[in-house]
N, C-alpha and C positions, 0 to 999 in steps of 0.2 A: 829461669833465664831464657830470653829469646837469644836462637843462634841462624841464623845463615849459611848454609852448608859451603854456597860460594858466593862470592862478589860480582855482582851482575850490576847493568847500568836498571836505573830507576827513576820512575819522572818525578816530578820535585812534589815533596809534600805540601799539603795546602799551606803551610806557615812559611815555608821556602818560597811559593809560589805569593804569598801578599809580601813578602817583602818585596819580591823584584819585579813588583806590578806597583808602581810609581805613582799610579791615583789612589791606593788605596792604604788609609791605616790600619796599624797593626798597635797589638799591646799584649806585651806581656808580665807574667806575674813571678820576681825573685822570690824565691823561697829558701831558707839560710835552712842548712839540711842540721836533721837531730845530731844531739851531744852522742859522741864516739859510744860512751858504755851504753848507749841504747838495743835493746834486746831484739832480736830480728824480729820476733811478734808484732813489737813496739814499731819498730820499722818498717812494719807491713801496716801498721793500724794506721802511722803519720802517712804514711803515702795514698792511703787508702780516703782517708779525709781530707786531705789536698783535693783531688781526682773528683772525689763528691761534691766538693764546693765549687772546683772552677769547672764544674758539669753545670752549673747554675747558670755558668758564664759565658754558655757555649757559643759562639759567634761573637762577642765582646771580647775575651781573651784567647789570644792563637799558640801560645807556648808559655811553656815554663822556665825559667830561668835558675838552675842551680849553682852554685858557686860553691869553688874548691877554696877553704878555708885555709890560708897559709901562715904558720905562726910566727908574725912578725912582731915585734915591739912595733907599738901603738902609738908613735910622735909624743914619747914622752908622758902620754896622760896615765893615771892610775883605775886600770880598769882590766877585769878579769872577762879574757875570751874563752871560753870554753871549749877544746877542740871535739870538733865536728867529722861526724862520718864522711868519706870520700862523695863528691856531688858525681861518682861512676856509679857506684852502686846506690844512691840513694835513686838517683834517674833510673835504674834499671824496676826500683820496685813500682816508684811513679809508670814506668813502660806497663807494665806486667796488668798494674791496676785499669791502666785504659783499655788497654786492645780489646776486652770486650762493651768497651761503654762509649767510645770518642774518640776521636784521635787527637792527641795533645804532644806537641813535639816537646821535648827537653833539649834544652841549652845549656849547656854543661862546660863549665873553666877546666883547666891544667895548669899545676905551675911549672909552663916549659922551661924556666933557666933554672928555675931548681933543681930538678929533676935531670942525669943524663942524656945525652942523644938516645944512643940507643935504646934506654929504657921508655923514654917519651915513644919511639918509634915502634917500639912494641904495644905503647900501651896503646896509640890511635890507631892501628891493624886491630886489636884485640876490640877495641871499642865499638868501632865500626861495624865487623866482622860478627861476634857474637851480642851486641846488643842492639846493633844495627841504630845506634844515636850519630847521626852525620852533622849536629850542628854544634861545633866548637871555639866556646870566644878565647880568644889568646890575650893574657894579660901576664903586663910583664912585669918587674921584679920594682922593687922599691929604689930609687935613686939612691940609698945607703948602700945597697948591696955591688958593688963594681968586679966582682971575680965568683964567677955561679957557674957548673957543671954545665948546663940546660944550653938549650936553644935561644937566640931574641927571638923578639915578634915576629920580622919579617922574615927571619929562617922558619919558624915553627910555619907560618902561612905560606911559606912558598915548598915547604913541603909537603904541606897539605893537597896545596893545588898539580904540585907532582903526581901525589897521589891518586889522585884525582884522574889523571892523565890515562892512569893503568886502570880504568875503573870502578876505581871508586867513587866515592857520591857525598864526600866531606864538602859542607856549607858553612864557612869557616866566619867568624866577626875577628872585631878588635875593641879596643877599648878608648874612647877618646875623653879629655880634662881639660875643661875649660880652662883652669886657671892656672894652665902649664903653657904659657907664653912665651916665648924667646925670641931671638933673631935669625932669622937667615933658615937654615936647613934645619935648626932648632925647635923655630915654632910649630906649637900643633899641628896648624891645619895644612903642613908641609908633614910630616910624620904619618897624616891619614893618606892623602896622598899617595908617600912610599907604602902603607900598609893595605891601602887599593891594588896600586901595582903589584903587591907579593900574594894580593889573594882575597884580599878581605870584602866580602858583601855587605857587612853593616855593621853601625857603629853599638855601642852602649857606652852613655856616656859614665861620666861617677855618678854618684847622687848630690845636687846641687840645690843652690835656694838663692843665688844669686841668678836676677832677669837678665841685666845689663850683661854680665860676663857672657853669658850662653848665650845671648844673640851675638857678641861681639865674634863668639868664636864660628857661631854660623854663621857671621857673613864675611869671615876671612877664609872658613872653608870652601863656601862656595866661590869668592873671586878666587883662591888657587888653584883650584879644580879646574875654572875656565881659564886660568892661566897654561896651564898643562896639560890643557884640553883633555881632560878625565872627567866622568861626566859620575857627580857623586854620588853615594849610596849611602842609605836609609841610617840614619841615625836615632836614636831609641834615648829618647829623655828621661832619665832615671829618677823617681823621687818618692820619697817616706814619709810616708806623716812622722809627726812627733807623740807621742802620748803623752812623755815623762821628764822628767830631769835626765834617768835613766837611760833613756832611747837619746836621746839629745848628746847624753856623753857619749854612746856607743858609735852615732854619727858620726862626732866630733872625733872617734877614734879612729875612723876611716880618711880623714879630713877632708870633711863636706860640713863644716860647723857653719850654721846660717848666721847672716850676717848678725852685728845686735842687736839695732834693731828690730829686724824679725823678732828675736829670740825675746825681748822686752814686750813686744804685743801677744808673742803667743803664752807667756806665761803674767800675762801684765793682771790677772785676777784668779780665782780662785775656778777651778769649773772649767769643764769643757775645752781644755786644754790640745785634745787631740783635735775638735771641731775646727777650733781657729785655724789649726795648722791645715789642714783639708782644706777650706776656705782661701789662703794664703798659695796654696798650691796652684787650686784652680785657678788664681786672679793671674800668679806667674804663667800657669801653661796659655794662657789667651793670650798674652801680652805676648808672648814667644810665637803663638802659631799666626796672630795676626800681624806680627813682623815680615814673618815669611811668606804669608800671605800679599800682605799689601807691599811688597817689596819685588814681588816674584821671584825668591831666593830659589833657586832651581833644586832644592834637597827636600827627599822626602821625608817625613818624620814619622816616629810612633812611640810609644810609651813606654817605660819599665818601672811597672808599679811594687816598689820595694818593703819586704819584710825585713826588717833587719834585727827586733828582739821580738818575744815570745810577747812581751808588754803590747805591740803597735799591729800585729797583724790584724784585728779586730777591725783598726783603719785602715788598713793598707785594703782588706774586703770589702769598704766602703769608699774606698776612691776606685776600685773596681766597676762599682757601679755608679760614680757620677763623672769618672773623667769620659770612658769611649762617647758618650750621647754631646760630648761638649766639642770632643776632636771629630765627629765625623761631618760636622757641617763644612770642613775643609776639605772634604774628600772629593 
């Protein structure tokens, strides 16, 4: 375990530092952390072959992305999650594995409204403090849930940036959904906004497969932004290949189910099923970056190239290496 005897100020890591450098893209790699009974050996060996791969990647990918698995019912569909080790500790082995090989930042969830205040507030001291991991996305609770111990978002991030005050060195995100639409103070790109204001440096979207929605919501973030004169930050396009039927439900269990379309051409023959879906990605990420491009949507973009079963990492490693060569001509 890496520990910090005390809290000192520190200048921004290179992953901290391309985010908030506005010409340049950035990508990172979600890694859905091992099933809970995994043995710490087990635990040192997965983190240890994560760290060996995206060493392949060195300059293509700036961080890792772990996610705290929170055991919600699945919208209904029938499909078994399997709970997964804390994305605190699994980041710490990921730490442990780099410091002598690279330096790779981890990006690590909390379920703040689950979780109490003050538990939450010991755990980002504790996190900070002894594993010295300062970059935390805040994601918040399921619309089902209306009465939860925890923090909201824009409490967990304005405590952060509290924090911060006394110094600390938390680099806090948020989570943005395209296809969370409303009115008024409702709609998203009014949400990121108040989640600007309470702290947040950049976005991750869910993982999507609709063009049209994701630019629509980029170009209503950016006119609110200039309506409120906030000038916005880097938002991280999320997206998974398909492999299987399998990965496809586990998607859909997230609800990021691609349209039907999609879903008819990528399984329209027999073969190569995860290839089409890479191909489908790429065609979406142009279409999005030459929007913003030829638009001159003032947001910076970057990638979150998602694992989400044990079936599709295989392509998630290969859109590793054909998405950065395609996004950096926009740099």
């Amino acid at each position: 375990m890496i520990r910090n005897e005390q809290v000192k100020d520190k200048m921004p890591t290179d992953f901290q530092s391309r985010v908030l450098d506005r010409s340049s893209t950035v990508t990172i790699f979600e890694f859905i952390p091992p099933e809970i009974h995994t043995s710490e050996e087990s635990l040192m060996a997965s983190a240890s072959a994560l760290t060996r791969t995206l060493k392949g990647f060195h300059g293509d990918v700036h961080g890792v992305y772990i996610p705290e698995i929170v055991d919600e019912t699945a919208r209904g569909i029938d499909i078994r999650r399997p709970e997964r080790v804390g994305a605190k500790l699994f980041a710490s082995y990921v730490k442990n594995e780099c410091k002598d090989q690279f330096q790779l930042d981890s990006l690590i969830t909390h379920p703040f409204a689950h979780t109490p205040t003050q538990d939450t507030q010991d755990w980002l001291k504790s996190t900070h403090n002894d594993l010295d991991i300062q970059n935390i996305v805040v994601v918040g609770p399921s619309t089902r849930h209306s009465r939860l111990p925890g923090m909201s978002v824009t409490q967990a991030l304005s405590y952060m940036s509290l924090l911060n005050k006394q110094a600390y060195n938390f680099f806090p995100g948020a989570i943005a959904i395209a296809s969370r639409r409303a009115s008024g103070n409702d709609d998203e790109p009014m949400r990121m906004v108040r989640k600007i204001r309470a702290g947040a440096k950049y976005f991750t979207t869910q993982i999507f497969y609709d063009t049209a929605t994701m630019i629509d919501l980029l170009e209503s973030y950016s006119s609110t932004c200039e309506t409120h004169s906030i000038e916005p930050v880097r938002v991280f396009l999320s997206v998974a290949p398909i492999a299987s039927r399998h990965t496809l439900k586990v998607i859909s269990a997230l609800g990021a189910s691609p349209p039907d379309n999609m879903i008819d051409s990528i399984f329209a023959q027999d073969g190569s099923t995860g290839n089409r879906s890479i191909k489908m990605i790429e065609t979406m990420l142009k279409q999005i970056f030459d929007h913003c491009h030829n638009n001159n949507l003032n947001i910076p973009l970057g990638l979150c190239i998602g694992h989400v079963t044990e079936g599709n990492i295989r392509l998630a490693y290969e859109l590793l290496h054909r998405l950065p060569p395609l996004v950096r001509q926009y740099e």
